[in-house]
FIZARO-142286 format. One record per residue (C-alpha): residue in three letters; chain; x, y, z. Coordinates in steps of 0.001 Angstrom, whole numbers. Layout:
N
{site 'ALA', 'A', {X, Y, Z}};
...
% end
This chain:
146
{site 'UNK', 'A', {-28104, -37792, -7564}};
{site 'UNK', 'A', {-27331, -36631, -4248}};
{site 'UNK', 'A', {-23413, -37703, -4724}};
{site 'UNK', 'A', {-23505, -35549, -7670}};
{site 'UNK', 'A', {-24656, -32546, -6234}};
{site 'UNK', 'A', {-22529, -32899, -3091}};
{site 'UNK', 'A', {-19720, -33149, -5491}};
{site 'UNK', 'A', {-21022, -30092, -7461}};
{site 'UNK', 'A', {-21306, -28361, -4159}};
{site 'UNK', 'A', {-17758, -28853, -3409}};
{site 'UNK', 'A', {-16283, -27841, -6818}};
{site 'UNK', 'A', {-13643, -24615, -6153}};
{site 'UNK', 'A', {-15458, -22647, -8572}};
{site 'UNK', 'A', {-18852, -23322, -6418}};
{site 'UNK', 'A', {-17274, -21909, -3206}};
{site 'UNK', 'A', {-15308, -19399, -4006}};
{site 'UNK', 'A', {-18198, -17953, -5704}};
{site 'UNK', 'A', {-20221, -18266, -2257}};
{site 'UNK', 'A', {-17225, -16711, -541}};
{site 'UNK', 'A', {-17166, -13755, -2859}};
{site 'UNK', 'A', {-20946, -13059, -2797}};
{site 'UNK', 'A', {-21122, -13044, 1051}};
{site 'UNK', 'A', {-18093, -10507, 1448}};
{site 'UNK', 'A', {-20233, -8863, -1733}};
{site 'UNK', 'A', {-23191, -8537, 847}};
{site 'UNK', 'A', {-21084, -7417, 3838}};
{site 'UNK', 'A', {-18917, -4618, 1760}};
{site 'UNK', 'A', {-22052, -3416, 226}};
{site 'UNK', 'A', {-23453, -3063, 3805}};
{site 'UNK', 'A', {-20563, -1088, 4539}};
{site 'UNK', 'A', {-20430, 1322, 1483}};
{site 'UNK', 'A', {-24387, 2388, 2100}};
{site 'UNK', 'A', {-23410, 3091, 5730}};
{site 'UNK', 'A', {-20772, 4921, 4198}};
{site 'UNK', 'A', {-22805, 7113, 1850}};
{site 'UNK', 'A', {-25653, 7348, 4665}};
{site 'UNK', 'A', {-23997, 8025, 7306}};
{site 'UNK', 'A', {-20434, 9949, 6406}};
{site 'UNK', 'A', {-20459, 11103, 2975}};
{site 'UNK', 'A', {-24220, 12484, 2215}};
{site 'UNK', 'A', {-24498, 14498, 5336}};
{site 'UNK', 'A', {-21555, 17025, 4853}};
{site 'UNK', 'A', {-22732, 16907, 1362}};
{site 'UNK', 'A', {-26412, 17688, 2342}};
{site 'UNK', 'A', {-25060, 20666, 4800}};
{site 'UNK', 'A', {-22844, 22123, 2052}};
{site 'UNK', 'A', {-26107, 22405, 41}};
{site 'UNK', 'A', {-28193, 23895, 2671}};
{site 'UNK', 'A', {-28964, 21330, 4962}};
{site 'UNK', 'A', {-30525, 18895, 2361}};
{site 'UNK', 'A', {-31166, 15250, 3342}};
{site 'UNK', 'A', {-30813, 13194, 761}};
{site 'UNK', 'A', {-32855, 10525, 1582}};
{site 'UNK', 'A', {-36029, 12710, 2001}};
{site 'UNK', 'A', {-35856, 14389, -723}};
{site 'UNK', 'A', {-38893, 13024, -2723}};
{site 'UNK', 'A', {-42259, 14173, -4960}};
{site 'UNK', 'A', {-45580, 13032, -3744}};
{site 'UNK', 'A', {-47325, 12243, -6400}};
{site 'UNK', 'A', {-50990, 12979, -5691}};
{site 'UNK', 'A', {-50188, 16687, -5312}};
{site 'UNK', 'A', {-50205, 17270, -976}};
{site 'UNK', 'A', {-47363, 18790, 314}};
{site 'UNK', 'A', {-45696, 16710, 3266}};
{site 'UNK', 'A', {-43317, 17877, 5143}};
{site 'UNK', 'A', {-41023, 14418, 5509}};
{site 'UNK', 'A', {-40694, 11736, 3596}};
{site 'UNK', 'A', {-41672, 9537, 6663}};
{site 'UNK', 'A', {-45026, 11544, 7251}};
{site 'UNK', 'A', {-45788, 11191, 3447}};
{site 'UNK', 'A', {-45608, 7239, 3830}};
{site 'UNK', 'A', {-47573, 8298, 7214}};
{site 'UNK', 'A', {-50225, 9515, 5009}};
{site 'UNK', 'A', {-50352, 6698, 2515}};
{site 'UNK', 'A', {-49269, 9232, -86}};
{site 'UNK', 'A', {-47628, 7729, -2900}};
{site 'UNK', 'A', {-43733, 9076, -3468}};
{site 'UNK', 'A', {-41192, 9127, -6177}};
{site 'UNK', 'A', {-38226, 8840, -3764}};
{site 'UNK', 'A', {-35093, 10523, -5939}};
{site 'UNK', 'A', {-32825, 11508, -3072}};
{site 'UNK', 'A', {-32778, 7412, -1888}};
{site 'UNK', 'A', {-31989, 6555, -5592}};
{site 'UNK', 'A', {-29458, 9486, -5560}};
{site 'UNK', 'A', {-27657, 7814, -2491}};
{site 'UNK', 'A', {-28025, 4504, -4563}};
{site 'UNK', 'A', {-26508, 5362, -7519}};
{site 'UNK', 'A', {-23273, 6798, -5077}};
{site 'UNK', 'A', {-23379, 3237, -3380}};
{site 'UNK', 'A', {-23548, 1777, -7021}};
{site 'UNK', 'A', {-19949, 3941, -8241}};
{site 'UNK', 'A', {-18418, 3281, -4777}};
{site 'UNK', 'A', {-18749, -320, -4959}};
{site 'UNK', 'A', {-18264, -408, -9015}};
{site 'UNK', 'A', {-15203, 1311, -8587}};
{site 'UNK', 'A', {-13607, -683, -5113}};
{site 'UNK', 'A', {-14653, -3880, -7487}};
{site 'UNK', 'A', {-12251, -2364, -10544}};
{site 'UNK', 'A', {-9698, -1677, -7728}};
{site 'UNK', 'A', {-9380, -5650, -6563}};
{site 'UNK', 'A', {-9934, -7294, -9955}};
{site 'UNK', 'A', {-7159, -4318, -11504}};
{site 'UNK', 'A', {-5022, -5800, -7966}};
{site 'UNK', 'A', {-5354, -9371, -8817}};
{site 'UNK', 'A', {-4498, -9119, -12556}};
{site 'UNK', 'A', {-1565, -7448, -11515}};
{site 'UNK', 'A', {-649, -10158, -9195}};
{site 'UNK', 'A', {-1616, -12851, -11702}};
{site 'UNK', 'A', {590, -11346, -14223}};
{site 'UNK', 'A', {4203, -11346, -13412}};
{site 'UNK', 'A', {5799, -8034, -14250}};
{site 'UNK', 'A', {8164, -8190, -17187}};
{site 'UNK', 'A', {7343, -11728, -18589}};
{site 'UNK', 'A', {7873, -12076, -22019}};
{site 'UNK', 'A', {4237, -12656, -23797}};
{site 'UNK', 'A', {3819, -15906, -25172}};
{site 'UNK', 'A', {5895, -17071, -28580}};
{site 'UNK', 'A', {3451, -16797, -31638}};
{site 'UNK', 'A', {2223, -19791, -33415}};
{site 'UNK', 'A', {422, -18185, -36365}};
{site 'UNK', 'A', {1346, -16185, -38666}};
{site 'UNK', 'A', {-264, -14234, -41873}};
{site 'UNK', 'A', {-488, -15898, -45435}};
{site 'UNK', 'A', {1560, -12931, -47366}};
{site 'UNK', 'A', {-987, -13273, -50373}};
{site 'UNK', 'A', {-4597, -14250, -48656}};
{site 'UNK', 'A', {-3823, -12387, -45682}};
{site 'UNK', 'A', {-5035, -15727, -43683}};
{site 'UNK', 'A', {-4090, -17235, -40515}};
{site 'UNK', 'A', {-1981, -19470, -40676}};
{site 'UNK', 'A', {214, -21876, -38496}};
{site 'UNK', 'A', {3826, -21575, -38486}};
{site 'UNK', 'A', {4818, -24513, -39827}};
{site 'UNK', 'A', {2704, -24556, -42695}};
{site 'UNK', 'A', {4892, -24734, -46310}};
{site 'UNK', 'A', {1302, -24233, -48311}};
{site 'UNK', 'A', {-1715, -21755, -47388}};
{site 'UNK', 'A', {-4601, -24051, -46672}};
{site 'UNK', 'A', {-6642, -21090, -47719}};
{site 'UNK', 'A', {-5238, -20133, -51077}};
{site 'UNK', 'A', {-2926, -22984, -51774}};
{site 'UNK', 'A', {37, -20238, -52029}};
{site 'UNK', 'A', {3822, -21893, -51538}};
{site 'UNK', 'A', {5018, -20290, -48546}};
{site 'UNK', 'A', {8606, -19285, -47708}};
{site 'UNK', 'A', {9643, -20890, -44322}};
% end
């Protein structure tokens, strides 16, 4: 059993999916210092000097003046600006994700080859698929021209 997991372990598939989720982990880190730190503070100022990530409701009805001194207080929050700046981290990485897999299709597929040659075709009285070859629809038993 051990043999077989080792070998499991050291399919291509198996790492290169452990590869990919560990740069996952370290780009995500990046983008939400991204949005944190460089995108939602101009924002924030361009609004009025709004921080996003305090922007929050407490929910038993006491006015705080920070989110910090609300979680001070034991208050319970509904903390929208944090999921605000997680939704931006959500279309930032969505969208850098589109941007590699749209790269590495493009790469995969060579530019100007011819798609592959057909090997069906349409029965001209069942409408069917059909192979090429065939001389009699299999679905309606029609002679075909060849």
């Amino acid at each position: 059993m051990l043999q077989e997991f080792k070998k499991f372990l050291m399919r291509g598939n198996v790492i290169d999916l452990a590869v990919g989720l560990v740069i996952g982990a370290a780009f995500t880190a990046v983008v939400t210092s991204f949005v944190s730190d460089l995108l939602m503070p101009p924002i924030g100022r361009l609004l009025g000097r709004v921080n996003f990530a305090d922007l929050f409701v407490s929910l038993d009805g006491r006015a705080f003046p920070s989110l910090a001194a609300a979680k001070a207080a034991g208050a319970p929050t509904l903390n929208y600006g944090a999921f605000i700046n997680t939704i931006i981290n959500f279309v930032i990485v969505a969208f850098a994700v589109f941007l590699v897999v749209r790269a590495v299709n493009r790469l995969a597929t060579p530019r100007g080859a011819a798609p592959a040659p057909a090997t069906t075709r349409e029965c001209p009285h069942c409408t069917m698929t059909i192979s090429l070859r065939a001389v009699r629809c299999p679905h309606c038993t029609s002679e075909l021209r060849t």
